[in-house]
C-alpha positions, -999 to 999 in steps of 0.1 A, spaced: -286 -201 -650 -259 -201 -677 -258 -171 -706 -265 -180 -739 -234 -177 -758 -234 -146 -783 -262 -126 -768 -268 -101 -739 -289 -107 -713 -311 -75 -697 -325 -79 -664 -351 -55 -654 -365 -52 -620 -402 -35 -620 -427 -42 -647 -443 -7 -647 -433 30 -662 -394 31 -664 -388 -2 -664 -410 -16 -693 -402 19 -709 -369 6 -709 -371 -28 -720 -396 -14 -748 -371 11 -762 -343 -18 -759 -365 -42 -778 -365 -15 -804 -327 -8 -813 -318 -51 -803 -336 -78 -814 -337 -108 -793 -308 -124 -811 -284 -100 -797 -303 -91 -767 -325 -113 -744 -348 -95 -720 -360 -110 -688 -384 -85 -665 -397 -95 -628 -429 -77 -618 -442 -89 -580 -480 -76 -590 -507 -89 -609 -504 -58 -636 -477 -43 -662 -476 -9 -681 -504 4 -664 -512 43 -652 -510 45 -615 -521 82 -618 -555 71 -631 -563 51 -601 -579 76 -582 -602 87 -610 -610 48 -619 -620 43 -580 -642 72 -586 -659 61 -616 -646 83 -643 -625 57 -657 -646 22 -660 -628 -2 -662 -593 -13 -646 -580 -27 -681 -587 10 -694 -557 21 -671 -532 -7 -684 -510 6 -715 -492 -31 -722 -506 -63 -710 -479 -90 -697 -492 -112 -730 -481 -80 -754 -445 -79 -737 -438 -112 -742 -449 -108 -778 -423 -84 -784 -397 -114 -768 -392 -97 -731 -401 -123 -711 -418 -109 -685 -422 -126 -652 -453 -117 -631 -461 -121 -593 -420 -127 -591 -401 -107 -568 -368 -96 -564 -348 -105 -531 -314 -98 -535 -292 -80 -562 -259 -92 -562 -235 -71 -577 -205 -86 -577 -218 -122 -590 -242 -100 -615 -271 -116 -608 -303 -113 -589 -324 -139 -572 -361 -137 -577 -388 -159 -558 -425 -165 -567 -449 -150 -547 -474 -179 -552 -452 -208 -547 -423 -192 -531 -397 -210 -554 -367 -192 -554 -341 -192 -582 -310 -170 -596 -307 -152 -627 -273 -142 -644 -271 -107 -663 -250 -85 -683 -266 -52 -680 -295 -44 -648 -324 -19 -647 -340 -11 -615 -372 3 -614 -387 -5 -581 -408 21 -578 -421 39 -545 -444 28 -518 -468 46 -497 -460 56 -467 -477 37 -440 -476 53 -399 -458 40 -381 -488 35 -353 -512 10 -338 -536 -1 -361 -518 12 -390 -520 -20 -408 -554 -30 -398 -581 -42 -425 -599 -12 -438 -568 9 -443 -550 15 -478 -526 29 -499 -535 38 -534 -499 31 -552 -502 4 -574 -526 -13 -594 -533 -42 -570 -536 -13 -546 -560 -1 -559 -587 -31 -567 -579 -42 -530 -593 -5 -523 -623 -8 -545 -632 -46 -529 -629 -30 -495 -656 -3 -511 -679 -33 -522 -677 -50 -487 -680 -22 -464 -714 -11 -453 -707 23 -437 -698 55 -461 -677 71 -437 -640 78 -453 -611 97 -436 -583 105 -462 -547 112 -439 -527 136 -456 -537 160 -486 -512 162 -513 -521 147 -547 -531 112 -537 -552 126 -510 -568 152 -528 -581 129 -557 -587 108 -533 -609 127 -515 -630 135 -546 -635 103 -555 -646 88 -525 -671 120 -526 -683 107 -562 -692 73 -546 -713 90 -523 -691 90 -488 -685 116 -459 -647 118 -464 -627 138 -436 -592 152 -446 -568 147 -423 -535 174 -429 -506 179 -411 -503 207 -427 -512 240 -427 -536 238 -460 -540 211 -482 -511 207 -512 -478 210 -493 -466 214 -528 -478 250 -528 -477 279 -504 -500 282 -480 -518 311 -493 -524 287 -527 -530 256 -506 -559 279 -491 -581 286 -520 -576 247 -523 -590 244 -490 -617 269 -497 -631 243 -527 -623 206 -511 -649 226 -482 -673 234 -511 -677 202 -524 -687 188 -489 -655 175 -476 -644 181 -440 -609 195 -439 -585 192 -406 -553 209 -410 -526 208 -389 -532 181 -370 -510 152 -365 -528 113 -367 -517 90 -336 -536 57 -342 -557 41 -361 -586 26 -337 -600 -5 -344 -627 -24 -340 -637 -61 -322 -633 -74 -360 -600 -60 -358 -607 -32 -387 -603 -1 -385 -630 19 -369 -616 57 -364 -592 77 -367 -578 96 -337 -557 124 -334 -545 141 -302 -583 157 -292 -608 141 -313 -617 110 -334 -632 108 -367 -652 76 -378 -641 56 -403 -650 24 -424 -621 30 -445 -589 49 -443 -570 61 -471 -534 69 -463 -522 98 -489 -494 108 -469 -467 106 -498 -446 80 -509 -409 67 -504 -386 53 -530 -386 18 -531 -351 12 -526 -343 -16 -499 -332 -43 -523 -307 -15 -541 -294 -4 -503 -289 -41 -495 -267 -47 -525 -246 -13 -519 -257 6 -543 -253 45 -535 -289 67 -524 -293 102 -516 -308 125 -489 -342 112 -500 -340 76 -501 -333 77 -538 -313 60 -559 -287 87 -574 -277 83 -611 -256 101 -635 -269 116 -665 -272 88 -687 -295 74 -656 -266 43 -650 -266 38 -614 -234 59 -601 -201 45 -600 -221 8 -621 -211 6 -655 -238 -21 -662 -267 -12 -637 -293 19 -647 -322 28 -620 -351 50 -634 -390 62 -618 -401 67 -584 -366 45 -572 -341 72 -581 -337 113 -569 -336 135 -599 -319 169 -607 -340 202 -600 -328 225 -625 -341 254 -608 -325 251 -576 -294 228 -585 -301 205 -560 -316 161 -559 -348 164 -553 -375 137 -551 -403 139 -572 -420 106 -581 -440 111 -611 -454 91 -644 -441 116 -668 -408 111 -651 -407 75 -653 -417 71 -691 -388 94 -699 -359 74 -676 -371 42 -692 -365 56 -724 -333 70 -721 -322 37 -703 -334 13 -733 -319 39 -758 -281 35 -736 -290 -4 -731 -296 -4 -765 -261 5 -778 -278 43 -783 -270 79 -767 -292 96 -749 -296 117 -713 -324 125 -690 -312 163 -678 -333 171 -648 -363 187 -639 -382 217 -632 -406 204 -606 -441 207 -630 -475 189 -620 -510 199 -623 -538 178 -600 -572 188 -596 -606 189 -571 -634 189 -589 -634 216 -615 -608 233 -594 -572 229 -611 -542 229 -592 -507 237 -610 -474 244 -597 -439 249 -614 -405 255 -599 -396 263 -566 -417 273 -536 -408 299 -517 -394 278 -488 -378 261 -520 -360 291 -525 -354 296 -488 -335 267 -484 -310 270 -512 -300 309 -506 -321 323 -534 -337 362 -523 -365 363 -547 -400 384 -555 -433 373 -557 -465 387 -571 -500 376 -567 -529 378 -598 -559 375 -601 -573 371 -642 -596 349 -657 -592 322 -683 -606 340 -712 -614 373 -723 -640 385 -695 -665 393 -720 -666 362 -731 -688 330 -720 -674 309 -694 -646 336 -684 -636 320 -651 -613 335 -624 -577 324 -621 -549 329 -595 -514 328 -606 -484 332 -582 -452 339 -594 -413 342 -579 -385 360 -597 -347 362 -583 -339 397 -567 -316 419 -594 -312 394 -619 -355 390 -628 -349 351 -635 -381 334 -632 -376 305 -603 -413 295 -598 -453 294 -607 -481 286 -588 -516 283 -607 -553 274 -592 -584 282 -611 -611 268 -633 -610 255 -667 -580 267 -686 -562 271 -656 -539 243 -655 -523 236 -684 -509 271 -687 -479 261 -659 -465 249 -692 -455 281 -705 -437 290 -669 -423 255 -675 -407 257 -709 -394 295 -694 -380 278 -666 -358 250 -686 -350 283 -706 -333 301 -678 -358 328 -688 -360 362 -667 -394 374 -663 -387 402 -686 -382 379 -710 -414 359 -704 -440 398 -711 -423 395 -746 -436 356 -753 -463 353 -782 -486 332 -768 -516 324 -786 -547 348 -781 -580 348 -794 -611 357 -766 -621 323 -758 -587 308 -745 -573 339 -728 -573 378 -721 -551 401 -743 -525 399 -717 -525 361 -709 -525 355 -668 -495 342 -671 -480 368 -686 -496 396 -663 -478 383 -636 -446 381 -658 -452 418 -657 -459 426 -620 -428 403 -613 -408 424 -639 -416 458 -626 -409 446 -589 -377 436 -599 -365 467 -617 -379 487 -587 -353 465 -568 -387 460 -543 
């Protein structure tokens, strides 16, 4: 395919978060007579919130099209033509071009371009074990994912559910499945659910999946997947029992989607990821930008590329990559390691490093333990809240914060957040003014108690 004369052309691989982000925000500074945008997406869907699928399999969100932000139709609108059910096989580099085949007709074709964005996303990660790919069993990644999860729900006659693996994905999982009405069985490798907080957290998560009625297994390992004379699954086996099953969820994490960027030789890191400079070009590309759940991202907490596939993540990459595309400035710095998940009413929020975070990259470090509420215990609906906090030995700078309570609870990792990208001590943090009135918080916000605790540990030299 030729390039018109006088114009760019953008290619952008991944018609999701960062890379409709990024054609968006390129659209924005260059119109299509300087700049012509062509985007392959392999799925049926564009724009849409892949964090909403568990609550949309569970019935709190109705419909599917509730989750999609940007239709295909309103891209091409805005002149990006936007290629669905077309997927990328090769990149090459040096030619700069990629080839793309239809999925439905398997036509194959080349496309010439003058700047690439790669946002390939992640896949689930699928054991590697017999019956692993047997009807019944899913990941929950993508849109398609999902609707091929909630036909499964519509055939299937049983309501047994086994979930393997309890981080997010397996966690919300789990609930929704439980709103439908199922028996759902947890299967962790770990030691307590949420590998993304310590154990002791990951307990009082444990302590509420239990109260809702799900079955919790930790640390136990899955080694098939049985199946039945259909040739779906059936059970779920581990080393000394088997749990039944008429449908498997697999919530055992994702991988960057990265094979196609490996094949052309473009550089990854200890993760899988692609690894980018600041401006979120691929490194050592001048013309190719990756961005999402394809690329490793800068902790700025520990210092270290860290892997941390997330929508908020996404959304930001694709918009620093259309505003550079774009003939604009801008830079995606890092990251502190935030989420917030729930179970039930139970929330879930962590911030920072853990303390095998900290471990592992030489920090010596406090931590303190709280227990508060979420408003002034006088007042109606005061509900309990733990907050864990670490702190760097002598020098009192905040390195992480672990939440779990009820309502309120959540949202309030933001404050240990915003401290964090501040390079704020914890002495520094018992001098914030945060907003106080008795129904959103105690005189001395949770937060800020342990601020305190943390601070007084610290001077002790404890």
């Amino acid at each position: 395919m030729t390039m018109n004369s006088g114009r760019e052309r953008l290619v952008v691989i991944g018609g999701d978060a960062a890379g409709m982000s990024a054609a968006s925000q390129a659209r924005r500074l260059r119109g299509p007579d300087e700049l012509e945008i062509v985007a392959f997406e392999r799925g049926h869907f564009s724009s849409y919130s892949a964090c909403g699928i568990p609550y949309w399999v569970g019935g709190d969100v109705e419909e599917r099209e509730d989750l999609i932000a940007r239709s295909p139709e309103e891209h091409r609108a805005r002149a990006i033509d936007l290629r669905m059910r077309t997927e990328v096989m090769e990149i090459d580099v040096a030619g700069k071009r990629v080839r793309a085949r239809d999925v439905d007709s398997g036509a194959e074709s080349w496309t010439s371009y003058d700047k690439l964005v790669i946002g390939t996303g992640a896949r689930p990660i699928r054991p590697d074990m017999p019956g692993g790919d047997a009807p019944g069993v899913h990941g929950v990644q993508t849109l398609d994912d999902g609707q091929a999860l909630l036909d499964t729900l519509a055939r299937t006659g049983g309501r047994r559910a086994v979930v393997v693996g309890a981080g997010y994905i397996g966690v919300e999982m789990a609930e929704a499945l439980i709103n439908r009405g199922y028996e759902v069985t947890v299967v962790n490798r770990g030691s307590e659910p949420m590998s993304t907080l310590d154990p002791d957290m990951g307990r009082l998560v444990h302590t509420a999946m239990e109260g809702l009625g799900i079955t919790m297994v930790n640390g136990t390992e899955v080694t098939k997947l049985l199946t039945g004379e259909d040739g779906r699954v059936r059970a779920v086996a581990t080393e000394d029992a088997e749990y039944p099953a008429d449908v498997v969820i697999l919530g055992i994490g994702v991988r960057p989607e990265t094979g196609l960027a490996q094949a052309a030789g473009l550089p990854v890191g200890r993760h899988g990821g692609l690894l980018t400079d600041l401006a979120m070009r691929v490194r050592g590309h001048e013309d190719i930008w990756a961005g999402g759940d394809c690329v490793e991202v800068l902790n700025l907490v520990s210092g270290q590329e860290q892997y941390i596939p997330l929508g908020t993540h996404a959304n930001k990459h694709g918009q620093v990559i259309g505003t550079n595309v774009g003939g604009g400035y801008a830079t995606f710095p890092g990251v502190v390691g935030t989420a917030v998940s729930k179970v039930c009413d139970l929330e879930i929020a962590r911030t920072g490093l853990r303390e095998k975070d900290a471990l592992r990259v030489g920090l010596r470090f406090e931590t303190v333990t709280v227990e508060s509420t979420s408003r002034a215990g006088y007042y109606p609906g005061a509900s309990p809240m733990t907050v864990k906090m670490l702190a760097e030995r002598r020098t009192g700078r905040l390195l992480g914060v672990q939440i779990v309570g009820r309502e309120g609870a959540g949202k309030r990792v933001d404050i240990a957040a915003v401290a964090l990208t501040a390079n704020m001590t914890v002495e520094q943090m018992t001098a914030l003014d945060l907003g106080y009135a008795p129904p959103f918080s105690p005189v001395w916000d949770p937060v800020l108690v342990a601020a305190r605790k943390a601070a007084t540990k610290v001077r002790n030299g404890h």
